[in-house]
LUMBATOR-606228 format. One line per field, with one value per residue: y, z, x of N, C-alpha, C in turn; residue number from 1; residue in one letter. Coordinates in steps of 0.2 Angstrom, whole numbers, plus 5000, padded with zeros to 4 digits. Last residue first. Example, Ala and Ser with C-alpha at 12.3 -4.5 7.8 and 13.67 -1.06 7.14 Angstrom:
% LUMBATOR-606228
n.Y (4989; 4972)
n.Z (5035; 5039)
n.X (5064; 5066)
ca.Y (4995; 4978)
ca.Z (5036; 5039)
ca.X (5068; 5062)
c.Y (5000; 4984)
c.Z (5039; 5039)
c.X (5064; 5066)
pos (2; 1)
code (S; A)
END
This chain:
% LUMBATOR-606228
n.Y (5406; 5412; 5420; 5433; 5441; 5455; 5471; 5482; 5495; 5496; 5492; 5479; 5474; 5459; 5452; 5439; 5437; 5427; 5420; 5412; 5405; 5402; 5389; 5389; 5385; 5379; 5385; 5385; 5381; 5373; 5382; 5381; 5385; 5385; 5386; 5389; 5389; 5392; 5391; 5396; 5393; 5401; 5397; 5406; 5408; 5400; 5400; 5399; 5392; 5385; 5374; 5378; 5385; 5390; 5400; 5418; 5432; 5431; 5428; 5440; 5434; 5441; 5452; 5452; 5471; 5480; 5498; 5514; 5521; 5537; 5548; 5559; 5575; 5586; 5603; 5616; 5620; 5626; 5619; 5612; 5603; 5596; 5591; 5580; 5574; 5567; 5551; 5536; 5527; 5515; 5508; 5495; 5487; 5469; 5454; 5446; 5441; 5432; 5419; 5418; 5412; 5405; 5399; 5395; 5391; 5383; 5382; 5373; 5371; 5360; 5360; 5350; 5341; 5342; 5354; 5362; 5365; 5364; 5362; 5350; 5357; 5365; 5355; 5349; 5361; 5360; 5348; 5349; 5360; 5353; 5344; 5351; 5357; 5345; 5343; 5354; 5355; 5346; 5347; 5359; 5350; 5340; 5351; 5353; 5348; 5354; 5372; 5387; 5400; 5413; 5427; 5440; 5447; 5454; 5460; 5457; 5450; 5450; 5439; 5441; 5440; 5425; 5423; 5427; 5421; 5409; 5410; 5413; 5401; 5390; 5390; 5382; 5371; 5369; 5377; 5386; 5399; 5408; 5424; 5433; 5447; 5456; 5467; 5478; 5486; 5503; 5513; 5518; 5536; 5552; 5569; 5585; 5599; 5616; 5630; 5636; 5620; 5608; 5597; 5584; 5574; 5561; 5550; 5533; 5518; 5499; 5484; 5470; 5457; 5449; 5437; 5421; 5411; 5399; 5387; 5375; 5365; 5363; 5366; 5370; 5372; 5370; 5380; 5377; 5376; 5391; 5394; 5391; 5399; 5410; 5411; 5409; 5423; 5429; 5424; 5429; 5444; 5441; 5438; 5446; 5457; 5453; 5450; 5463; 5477; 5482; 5483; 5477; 5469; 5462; 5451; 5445; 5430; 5421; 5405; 5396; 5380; 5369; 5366; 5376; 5374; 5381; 5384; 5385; 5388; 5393; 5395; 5393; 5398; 5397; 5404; 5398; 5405; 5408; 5425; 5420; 5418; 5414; 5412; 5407; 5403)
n.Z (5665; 5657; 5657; 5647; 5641; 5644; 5640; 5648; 5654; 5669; 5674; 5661; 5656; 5651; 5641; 5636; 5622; 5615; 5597; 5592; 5577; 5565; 5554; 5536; 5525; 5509; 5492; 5486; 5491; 5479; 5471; 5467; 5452; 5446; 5429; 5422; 5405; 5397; 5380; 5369; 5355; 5345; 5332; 5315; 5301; 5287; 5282; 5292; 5304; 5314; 5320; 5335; 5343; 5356; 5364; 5362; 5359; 5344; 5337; 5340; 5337; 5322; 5315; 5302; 5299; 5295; 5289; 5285; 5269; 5266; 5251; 5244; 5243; 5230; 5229; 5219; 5219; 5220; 5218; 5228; 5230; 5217; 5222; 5228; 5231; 5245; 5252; 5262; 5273; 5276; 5293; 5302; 5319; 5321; 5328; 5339; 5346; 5336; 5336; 5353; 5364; 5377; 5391; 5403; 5416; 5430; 5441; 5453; 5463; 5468; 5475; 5469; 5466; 5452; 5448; 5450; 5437; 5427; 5416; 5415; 5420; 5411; 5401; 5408; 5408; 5396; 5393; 5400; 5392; 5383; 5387; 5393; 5380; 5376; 5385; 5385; 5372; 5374; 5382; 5374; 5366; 5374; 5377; 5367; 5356; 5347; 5344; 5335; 5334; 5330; 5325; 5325; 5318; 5303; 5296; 5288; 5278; 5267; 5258; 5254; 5265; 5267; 5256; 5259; 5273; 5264; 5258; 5269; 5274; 5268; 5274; 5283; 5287; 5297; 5306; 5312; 5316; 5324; 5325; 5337; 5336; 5341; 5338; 5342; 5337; 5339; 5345; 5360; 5365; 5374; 5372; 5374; 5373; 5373; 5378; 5375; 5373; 5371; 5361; 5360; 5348; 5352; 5349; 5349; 5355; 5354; 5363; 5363; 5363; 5363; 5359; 5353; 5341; 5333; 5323; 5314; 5307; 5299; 5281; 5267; 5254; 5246; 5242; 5247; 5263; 5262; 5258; 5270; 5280; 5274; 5277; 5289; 5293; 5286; 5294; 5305; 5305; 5302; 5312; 5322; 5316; 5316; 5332; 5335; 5324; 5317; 5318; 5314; 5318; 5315; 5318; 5319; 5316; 5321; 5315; 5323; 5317; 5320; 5324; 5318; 5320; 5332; 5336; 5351; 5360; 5372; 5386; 5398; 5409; 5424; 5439; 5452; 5467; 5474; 5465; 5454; 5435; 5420; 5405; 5393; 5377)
n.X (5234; 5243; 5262; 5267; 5281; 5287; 5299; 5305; 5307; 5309; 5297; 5289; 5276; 5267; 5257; 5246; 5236; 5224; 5216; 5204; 5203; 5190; 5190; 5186; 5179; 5184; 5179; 5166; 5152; 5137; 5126; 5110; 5101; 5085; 5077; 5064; 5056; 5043; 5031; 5018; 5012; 4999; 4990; 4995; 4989; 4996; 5010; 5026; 5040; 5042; 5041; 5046; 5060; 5070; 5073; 5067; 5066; 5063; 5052; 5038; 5022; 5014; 5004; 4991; 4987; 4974; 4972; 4964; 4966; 4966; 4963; 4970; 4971; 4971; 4982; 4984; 5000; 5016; 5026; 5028; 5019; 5022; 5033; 5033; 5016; 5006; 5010; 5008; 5007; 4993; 4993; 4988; 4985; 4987; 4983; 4982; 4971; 4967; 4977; 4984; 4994; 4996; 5009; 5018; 5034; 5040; 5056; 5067; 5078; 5095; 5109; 5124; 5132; 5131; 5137; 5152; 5161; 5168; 5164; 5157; 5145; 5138; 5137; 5127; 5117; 5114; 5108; 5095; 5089; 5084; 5075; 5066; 5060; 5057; 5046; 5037; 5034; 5024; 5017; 5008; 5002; 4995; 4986; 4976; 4967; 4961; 4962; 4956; 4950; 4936; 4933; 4921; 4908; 4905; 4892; 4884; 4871; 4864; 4865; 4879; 4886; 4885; 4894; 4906; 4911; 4911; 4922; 4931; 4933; 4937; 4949; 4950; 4941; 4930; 4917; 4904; 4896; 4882; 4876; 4869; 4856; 4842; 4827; 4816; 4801; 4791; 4789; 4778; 4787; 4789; 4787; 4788; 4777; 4774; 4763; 4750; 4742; 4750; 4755; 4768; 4777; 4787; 4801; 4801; 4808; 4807; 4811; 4821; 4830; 4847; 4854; 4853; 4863; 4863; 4875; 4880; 4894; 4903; 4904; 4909; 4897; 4885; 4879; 4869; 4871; 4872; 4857; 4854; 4858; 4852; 4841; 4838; 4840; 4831; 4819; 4821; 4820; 4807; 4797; 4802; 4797; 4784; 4780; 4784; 4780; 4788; 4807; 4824; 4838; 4855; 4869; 4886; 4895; 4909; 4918; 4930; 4938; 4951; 4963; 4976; 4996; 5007; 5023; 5031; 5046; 5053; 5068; 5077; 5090; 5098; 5109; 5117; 5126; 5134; 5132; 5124; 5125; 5114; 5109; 5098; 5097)
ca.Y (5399; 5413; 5414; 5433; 5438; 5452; 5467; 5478; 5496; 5498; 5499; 5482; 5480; 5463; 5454; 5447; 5435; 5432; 5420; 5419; 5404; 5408; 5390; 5387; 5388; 5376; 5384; 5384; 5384; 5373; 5377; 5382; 5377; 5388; 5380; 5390; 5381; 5395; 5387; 5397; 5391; 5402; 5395; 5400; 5411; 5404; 5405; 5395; 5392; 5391; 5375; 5374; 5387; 5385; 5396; 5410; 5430; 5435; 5425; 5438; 5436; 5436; 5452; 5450; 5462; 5474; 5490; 5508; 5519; 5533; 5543; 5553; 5571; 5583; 5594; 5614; 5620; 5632; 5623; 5618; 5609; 5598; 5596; 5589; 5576; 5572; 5558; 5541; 5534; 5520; 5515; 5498; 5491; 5477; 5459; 5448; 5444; 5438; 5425; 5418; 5418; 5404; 5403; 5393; 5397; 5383; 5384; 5373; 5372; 5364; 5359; 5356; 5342; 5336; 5354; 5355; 5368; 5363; 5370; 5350; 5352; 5368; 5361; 5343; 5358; 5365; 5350; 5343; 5362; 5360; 5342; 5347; 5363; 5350; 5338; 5355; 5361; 5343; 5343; 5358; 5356; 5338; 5348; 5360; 5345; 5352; 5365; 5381; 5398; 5410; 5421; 5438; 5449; 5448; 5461; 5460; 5449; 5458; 5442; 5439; 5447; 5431; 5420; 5430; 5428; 5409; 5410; 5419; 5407; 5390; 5392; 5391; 5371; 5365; 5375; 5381; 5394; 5405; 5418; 5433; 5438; 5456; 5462; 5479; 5482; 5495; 5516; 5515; 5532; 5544; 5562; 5578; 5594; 5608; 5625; 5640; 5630; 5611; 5604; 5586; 5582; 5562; 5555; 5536; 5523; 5505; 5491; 5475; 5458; 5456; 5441; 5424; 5415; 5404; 5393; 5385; 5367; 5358; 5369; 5364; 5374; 5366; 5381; 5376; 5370; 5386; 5397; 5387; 5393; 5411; 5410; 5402; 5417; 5431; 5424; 5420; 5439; 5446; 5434; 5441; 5460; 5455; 5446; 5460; 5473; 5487; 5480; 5480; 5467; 5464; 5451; 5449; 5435; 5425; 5411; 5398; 5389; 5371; 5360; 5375; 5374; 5377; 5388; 5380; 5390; 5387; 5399; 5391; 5401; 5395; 5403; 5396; 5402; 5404; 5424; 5428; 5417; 5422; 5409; 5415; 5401)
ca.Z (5665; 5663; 5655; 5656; 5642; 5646; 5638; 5645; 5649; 5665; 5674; 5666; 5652; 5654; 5640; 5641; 5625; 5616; 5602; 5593; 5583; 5565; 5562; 5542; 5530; 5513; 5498; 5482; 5493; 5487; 5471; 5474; 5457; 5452; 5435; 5424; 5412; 5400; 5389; 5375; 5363; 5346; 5338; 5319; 5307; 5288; 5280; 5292; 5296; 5313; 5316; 5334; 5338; 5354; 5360; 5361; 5365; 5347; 5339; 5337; 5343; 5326; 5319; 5309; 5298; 5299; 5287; 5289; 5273; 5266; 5257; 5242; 5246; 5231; 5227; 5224; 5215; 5225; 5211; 5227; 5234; 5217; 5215; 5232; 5229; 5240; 5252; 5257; 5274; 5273; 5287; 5299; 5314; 5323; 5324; 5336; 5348; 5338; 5329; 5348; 5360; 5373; 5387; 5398; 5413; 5424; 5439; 5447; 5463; 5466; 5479; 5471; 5474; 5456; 5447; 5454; 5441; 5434; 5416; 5409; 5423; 5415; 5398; 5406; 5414; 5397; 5389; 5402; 5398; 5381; 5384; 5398; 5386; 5371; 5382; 5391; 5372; 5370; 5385; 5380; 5361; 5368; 5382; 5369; 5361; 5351; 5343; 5340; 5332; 5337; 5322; 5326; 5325; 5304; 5304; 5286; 5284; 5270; 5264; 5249; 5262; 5273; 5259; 5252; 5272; 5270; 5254; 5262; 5278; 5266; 5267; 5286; 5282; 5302; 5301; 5314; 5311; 5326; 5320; 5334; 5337; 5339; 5339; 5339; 5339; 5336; 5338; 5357; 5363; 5371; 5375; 5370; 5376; 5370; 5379; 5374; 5377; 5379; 5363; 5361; 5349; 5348; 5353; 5348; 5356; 5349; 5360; 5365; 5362; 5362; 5363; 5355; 5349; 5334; 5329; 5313; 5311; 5303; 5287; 5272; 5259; 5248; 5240; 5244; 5261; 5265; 5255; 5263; 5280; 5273; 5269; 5287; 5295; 5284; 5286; 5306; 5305; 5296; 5307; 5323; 5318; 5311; 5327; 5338; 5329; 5322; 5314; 5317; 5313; 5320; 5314; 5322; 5315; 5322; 5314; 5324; 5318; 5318; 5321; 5323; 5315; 5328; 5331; 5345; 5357; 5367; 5380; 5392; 5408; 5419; 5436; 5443; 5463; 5472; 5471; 5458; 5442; 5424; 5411; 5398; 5384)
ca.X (5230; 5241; 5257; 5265; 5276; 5287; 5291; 5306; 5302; 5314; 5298; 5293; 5278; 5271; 5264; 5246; 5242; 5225; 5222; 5204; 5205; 5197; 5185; 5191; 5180; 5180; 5182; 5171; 5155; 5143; 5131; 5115; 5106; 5090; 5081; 5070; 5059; 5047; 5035; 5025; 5010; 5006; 4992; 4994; 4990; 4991; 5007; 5019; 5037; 5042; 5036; 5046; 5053; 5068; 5079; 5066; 5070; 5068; 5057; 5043; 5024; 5017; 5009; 4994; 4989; 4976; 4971; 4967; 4961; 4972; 4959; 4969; 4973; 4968; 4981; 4980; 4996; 5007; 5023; 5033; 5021; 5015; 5035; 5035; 5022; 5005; 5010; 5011; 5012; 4997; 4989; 4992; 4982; 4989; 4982; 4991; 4977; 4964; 4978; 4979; 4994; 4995; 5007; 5017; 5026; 5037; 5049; 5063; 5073; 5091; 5103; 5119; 5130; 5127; 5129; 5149; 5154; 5170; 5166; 5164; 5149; 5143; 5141; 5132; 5118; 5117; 5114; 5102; 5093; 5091; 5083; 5070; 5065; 5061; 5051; 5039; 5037; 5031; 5017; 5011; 5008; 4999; 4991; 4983; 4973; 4961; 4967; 4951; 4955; 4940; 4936; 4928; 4912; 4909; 4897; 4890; 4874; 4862; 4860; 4872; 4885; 4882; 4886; 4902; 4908; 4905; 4915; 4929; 4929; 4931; 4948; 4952; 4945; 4937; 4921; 4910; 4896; 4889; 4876; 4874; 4855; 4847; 4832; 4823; 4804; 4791; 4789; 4782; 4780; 4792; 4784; 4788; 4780; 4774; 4769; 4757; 4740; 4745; 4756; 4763; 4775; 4778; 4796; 4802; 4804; 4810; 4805; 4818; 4824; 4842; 4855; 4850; 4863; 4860; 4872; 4875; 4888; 4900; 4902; 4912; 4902; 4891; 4884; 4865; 4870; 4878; 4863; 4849; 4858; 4859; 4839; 4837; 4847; 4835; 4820; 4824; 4827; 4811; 4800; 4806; 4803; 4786; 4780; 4786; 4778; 4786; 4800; 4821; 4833; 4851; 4862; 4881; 4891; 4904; 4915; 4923; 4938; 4943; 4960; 4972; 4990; 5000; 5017; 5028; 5037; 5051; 5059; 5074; 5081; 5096; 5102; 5118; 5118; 5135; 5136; 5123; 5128; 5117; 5113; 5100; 5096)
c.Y (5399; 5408; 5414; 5425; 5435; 5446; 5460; 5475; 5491; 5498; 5499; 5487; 5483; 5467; 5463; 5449; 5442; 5431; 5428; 5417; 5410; 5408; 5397; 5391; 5386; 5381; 5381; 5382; 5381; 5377; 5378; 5379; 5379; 5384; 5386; 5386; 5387; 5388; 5391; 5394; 5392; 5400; 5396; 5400; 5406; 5406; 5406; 5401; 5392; 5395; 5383; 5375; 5381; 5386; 5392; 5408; 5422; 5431; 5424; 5433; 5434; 5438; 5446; 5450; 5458; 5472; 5486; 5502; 5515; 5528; 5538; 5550; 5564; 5576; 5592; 5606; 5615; 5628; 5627; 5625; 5614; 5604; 5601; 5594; 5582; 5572; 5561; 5546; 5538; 5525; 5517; 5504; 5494; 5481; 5467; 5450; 5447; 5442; 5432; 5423; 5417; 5412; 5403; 5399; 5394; 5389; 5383; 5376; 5375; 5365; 5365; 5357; 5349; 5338; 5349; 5357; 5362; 5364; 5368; 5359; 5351; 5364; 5363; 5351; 5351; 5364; 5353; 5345; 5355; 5360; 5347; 5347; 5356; 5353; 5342; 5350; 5358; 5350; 5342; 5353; 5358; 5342; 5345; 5356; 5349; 5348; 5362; 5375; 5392; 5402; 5416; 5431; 5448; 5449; 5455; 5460; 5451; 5457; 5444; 5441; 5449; 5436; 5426; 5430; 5430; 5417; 5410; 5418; 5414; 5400; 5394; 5394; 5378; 5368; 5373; 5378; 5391; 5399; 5414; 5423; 5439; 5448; 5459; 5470; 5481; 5492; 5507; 5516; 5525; 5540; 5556; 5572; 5590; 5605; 5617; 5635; 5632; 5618; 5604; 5593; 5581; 5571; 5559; 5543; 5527; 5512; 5496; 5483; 5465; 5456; 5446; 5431; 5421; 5407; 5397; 5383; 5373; 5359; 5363; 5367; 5370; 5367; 5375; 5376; 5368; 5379; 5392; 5389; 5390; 5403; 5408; 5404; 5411; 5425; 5425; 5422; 5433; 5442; 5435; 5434; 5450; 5456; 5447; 5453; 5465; 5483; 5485; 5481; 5473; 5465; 5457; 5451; 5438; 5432; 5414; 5404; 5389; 5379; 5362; 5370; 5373; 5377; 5382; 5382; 5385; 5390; 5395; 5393; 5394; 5395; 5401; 5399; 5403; 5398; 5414; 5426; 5424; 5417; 5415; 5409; 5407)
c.Z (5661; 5662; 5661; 5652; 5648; 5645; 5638; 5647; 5644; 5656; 5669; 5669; 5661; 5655; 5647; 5642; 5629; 5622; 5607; 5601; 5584; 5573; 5563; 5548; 5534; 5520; 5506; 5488; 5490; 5486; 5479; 5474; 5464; 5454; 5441; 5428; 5413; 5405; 5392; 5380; 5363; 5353; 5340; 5327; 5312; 5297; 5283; 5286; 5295; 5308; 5314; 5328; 5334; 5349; 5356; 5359; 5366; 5352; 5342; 5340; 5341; 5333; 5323; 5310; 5302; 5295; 5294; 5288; 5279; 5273; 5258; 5250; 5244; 5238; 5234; 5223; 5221; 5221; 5214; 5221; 5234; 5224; 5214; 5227; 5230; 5237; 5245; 5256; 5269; 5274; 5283; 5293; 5309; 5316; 5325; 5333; 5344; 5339; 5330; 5344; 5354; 5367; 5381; 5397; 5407; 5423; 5432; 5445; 5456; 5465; 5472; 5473; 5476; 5462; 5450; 5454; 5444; 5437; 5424; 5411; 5420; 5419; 5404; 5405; 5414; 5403; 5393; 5399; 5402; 5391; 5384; 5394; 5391; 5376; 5378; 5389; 5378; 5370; 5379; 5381; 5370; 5367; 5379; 5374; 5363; 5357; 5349; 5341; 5337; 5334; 5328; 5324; 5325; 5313; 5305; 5291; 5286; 5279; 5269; 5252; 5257; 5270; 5263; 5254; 5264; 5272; 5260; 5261; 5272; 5271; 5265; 5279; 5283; 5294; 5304; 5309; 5312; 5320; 5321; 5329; 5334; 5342; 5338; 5340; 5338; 5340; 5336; 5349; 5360; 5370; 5372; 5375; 5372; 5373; 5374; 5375; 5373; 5379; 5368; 5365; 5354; 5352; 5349; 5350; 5350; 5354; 5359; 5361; 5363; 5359; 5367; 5361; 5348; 5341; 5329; 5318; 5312; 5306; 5292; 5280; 5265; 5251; 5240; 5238; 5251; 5262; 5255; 5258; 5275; 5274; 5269; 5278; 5292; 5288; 5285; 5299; 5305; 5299; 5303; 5315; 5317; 5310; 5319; 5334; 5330; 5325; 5318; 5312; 5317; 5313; 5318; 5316; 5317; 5319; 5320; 5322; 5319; 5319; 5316; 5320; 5317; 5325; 5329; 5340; 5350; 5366; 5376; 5389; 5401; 5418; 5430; 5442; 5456; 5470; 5470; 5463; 5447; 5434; 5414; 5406; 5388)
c.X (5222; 5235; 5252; 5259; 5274; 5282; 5292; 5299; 5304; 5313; 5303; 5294; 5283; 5274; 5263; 5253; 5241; 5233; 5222; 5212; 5209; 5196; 5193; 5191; 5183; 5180; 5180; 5178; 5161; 5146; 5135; 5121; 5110; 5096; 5087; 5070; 5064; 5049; 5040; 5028; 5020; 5007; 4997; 4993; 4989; 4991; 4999; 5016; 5029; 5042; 5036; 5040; 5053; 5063; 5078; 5070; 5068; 5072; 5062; 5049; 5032; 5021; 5012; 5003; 4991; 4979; 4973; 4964; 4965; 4968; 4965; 4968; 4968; 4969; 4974; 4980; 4990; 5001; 5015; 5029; 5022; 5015; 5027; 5035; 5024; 5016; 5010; 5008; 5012; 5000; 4994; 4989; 4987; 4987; 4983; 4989; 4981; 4969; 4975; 4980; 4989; 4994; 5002; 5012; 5025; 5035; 5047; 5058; 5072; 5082; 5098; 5113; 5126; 5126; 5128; 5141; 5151; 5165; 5171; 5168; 5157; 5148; 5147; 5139; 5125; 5121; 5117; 5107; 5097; 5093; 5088; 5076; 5071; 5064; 5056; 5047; 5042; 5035; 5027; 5018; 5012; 5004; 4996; 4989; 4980; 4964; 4962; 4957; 4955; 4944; 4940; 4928; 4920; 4914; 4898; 4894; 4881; 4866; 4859; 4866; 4878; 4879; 4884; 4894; 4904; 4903; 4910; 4926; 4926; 4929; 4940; 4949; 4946; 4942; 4928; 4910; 4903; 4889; 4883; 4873; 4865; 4853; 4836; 4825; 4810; 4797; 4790; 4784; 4782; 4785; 4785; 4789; 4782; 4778; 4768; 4763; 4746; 4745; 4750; 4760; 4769; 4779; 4791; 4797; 4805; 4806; 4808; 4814; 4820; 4836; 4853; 4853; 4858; 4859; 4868; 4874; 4884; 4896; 4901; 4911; 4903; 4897; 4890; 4874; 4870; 4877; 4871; 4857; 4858; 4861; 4849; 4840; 4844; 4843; 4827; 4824; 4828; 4820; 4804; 4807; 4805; 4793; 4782; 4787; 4783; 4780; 4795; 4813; 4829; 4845; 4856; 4876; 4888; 4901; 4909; 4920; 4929; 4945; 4952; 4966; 4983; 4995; 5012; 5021; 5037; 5046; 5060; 5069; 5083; 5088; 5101; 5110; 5120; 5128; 5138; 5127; 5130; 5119; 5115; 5103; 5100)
pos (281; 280; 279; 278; 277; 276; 275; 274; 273; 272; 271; 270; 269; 268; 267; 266; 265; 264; 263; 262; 261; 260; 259; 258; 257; 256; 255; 254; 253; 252; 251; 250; 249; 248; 247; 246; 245; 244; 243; 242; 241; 240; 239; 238; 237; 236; 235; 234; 233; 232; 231; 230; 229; 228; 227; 226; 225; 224; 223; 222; 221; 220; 219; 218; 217; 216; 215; 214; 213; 212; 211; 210; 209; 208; 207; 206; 205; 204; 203; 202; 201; 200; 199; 198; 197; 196; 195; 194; 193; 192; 191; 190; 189; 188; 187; 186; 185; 184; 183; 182; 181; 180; 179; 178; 177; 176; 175; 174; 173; 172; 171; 170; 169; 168; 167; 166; 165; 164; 163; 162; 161; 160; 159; 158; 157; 156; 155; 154; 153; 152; 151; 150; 149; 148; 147; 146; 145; 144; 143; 142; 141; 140; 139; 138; 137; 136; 135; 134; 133; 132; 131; 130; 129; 128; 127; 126; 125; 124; 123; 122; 121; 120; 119; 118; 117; 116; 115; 114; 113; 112; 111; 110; 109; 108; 107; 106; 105; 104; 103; 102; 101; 100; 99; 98; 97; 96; 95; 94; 93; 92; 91; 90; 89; 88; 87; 86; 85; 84; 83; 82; 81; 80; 79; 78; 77; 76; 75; 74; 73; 72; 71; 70; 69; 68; 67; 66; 65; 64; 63; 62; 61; 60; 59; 58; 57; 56; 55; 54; 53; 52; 51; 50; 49; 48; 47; 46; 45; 44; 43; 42; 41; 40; 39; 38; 37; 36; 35; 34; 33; 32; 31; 30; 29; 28; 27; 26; 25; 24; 23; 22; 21; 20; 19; 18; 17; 16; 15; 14; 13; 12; 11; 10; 9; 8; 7; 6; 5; 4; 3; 2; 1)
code (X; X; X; X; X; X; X; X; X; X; X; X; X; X; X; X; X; X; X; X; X; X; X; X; X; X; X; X; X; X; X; X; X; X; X; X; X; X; X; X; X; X; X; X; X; X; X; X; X; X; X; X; X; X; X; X; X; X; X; X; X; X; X; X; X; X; X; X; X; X; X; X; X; X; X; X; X; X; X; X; X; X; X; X; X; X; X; X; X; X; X; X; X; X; X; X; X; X; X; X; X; X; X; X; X; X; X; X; X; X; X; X; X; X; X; X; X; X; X; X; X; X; X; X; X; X; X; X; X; X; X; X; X; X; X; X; X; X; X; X; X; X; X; X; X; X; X; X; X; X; X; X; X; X; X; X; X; X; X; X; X; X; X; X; X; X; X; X; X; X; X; X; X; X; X; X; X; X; X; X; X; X; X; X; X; X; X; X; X; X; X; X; X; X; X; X; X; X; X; X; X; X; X; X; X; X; X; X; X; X; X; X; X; X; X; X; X; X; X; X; X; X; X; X; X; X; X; X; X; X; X; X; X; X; X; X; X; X; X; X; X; X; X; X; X; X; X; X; X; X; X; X; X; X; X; X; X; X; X; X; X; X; X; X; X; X; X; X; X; X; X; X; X; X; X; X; X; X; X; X; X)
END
């Protein structure tokens, strides 16, 4: 918790977070298909997302439901030589059909996603878009972050009082932020650092570099500047919800003022160069 006084203002922060396990998840797949009539092209992809369907059901895989998003329909060209005398030309012509569909599949067990990607791969379906991470009751995760920050900060606020800090006669104002952080989000690219040997340098001998593929892993949003983490233990990727409570308090003025009376006196200066007060109504 972050407490800082600017003159006769208390500022107090609180940060919470609560890592949630997510109720469902939303595979997406992208499918494209290309033909050279329209009617060819569309049969080849339904074939191919009803055999994957038949494949789900056939495996018994804990699906709760298949999508089909339609996204692209459109005509292939390509160019055709055409000569005239001494000059050739090219000329776009149609060459057939393209289309292109994403496959939406919902599931609620994070486990079953490898065999559903096995599935897919069986049928020539490889582009795994992304994974949307689904709770359904976010106000809930809200709603108890917001419970947990009130209580740190009644502490805080009892703390300063036992300090001497008049908090009752204070005049204060309050704000919120909240947040959520998805497992998409937190993915960062990572690549191996290793290296050829120094003996293989030294010795002028020709080496072979060894492919150093890039990988992902997730990165959680870290713990750091949070008082509060609620479930912060986890091994699958979780829902990551934030709250922020600050509170302003105006504390009174420690002294009281006192009105500065403005005295003025006229003193009379003799020839003989005696100083005289002089009253004057």
């Amino acid at each position: 918790m972050r407490a800082t006084v600017q003159g006769n203002v208390l500022l107090l922060e609180v940060n919470t977070m609560m890592n949630a396990q997510a109720d469902s998840y939303l595979a997406i797949f992208h499918i494209s298909q290309v033909g050279q009539t329209a009617e060819e092209v569309d049969s080849l992809i339904n074939e191919r997302i009803g055999a994957l369907e038949a494949r789900l059901k056939k495996e018994r895989l804990e699906v709760d439901d298949v999508f089909v998003d339609m996204l692209s329909f459109v005509p292939v060209f390509e160019y055709e030589t055409i000569r005239k005398g001494w000059s050739k030309y090219y000329q776009e012509i149609p060459a057939g059909f393209e289309i292109q569909k994403n496959i939406h599949i919902r599931f609620s067990n994070a486990k079953v996603l490898d065999k559903i990607v096995t599935a897919a791969a069986k049928e020539e379906i490889y582009d795994l878009v992304k994974v949307d991470y689904i709770v359904q009751d976010q106000g809930a995760c809200y709603d108890t972050l917001r419970t947990v920050a009130l209580r740190a900060m009644e502490k805080k606020l009892a703390a300063f009082t036992k300090l001497g800090l008049k908090i009752e006669e204070s005049h204060r104002t309050a704000g919120e932020q909240s947040n959520a952080h998805f497992p998409l989000e937190r993915y960062t690219a990572y690549q191996a650092h290793s290296t050829m040997s120094l003996n293989s340098k030294r010795k002028g001998q020709q080496v072979n570099d060894v492919r150093k593929p890039s990988t992902l892993f997730y990165n959680k949003v870290p713990y750091s500047r949070f008082d509060i983490v609620l479930h912060p233990e986890f091994t699958e990727p979780p829902v990551q919800y934030t709250y922020n409570l600050t509170l302003s308090c105006q504390l009174p003025e420690g002294f009281q003022k006192k009105e500065a009376k403005q005295l003025v006196k006229y003193i009379w200066i003799t020839d003989k160069g005696d100083m005289r007060e002089m009253q004057v109504p």
